[in-house]
N, C-alpha and C positions, 0 to 999 in steps of 0.2 A: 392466510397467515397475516399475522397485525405486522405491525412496524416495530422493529427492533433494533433502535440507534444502537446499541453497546455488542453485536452480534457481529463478526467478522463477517465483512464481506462477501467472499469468494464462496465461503460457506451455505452462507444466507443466499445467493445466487445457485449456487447448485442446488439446494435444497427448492428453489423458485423453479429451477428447469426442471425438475422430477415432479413437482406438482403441476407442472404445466403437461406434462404428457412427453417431453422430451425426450429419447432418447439415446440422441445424438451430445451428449451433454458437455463428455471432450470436445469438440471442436465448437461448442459454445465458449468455455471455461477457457480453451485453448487462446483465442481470439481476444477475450476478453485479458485473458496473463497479458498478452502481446502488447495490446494498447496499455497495461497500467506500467509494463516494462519501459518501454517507447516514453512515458509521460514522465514516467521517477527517474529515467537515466538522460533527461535534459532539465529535472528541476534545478535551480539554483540555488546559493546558499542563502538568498533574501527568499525565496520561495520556498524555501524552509523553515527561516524563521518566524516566516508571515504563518504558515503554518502554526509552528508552537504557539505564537505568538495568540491564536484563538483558540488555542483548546484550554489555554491555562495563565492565571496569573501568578500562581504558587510555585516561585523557583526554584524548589527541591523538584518538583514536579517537571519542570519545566528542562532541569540540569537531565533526569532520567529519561525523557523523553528525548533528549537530542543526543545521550548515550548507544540509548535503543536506535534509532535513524542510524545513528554513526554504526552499529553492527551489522546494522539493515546494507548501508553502503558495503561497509566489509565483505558480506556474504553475495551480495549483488557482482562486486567487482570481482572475486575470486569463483563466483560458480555457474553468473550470468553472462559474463564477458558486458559488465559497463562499461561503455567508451569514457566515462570521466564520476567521479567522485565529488562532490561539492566541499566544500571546507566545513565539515559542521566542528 
């Protein structure tokens, strides 16, 4: 499989563990949720905006993207149990 920046992640990793012979591919997938869990539920709000702040300099763009985080947090705090929210 080539490289494929614009490919969801998680996606792009399972599909990696099933051409690897993997079977076990939950508790790959499983492990791997965990740590990006763990890592987005202590980013902060500079570590967010440092974020936006390289994917884009176009501020329609920029406004939609920190919309999208902000329901990202919403959905995070209400079905993950986030211990905190960042100010986006």
């Amino acid at each position: 499989m080539g490289k494929a920046p614009r490919v969801h992640f998680l996606t792009t990793y399972f599909e990696y563990l099933l051409d690897s012979g993997i079977r076990t591919e939950n508790d790959y997938l499983g492990d791997a949720s965990r740590f990006l869990r763990y890592l987005a539920d202590r980013a902060t709000a500079e570590d967010i905006d440092r974020f936006i702040s390289t994917r884009t300099t176009n501020p329609a763009y920029r406004r939609r993207l920190k919309a999208r985080l902000r329901k990202f947090y919403q959905f995070a705090s209400e079905q993950l149990d986030f211990t905190h929210n960042p100010a986006l």
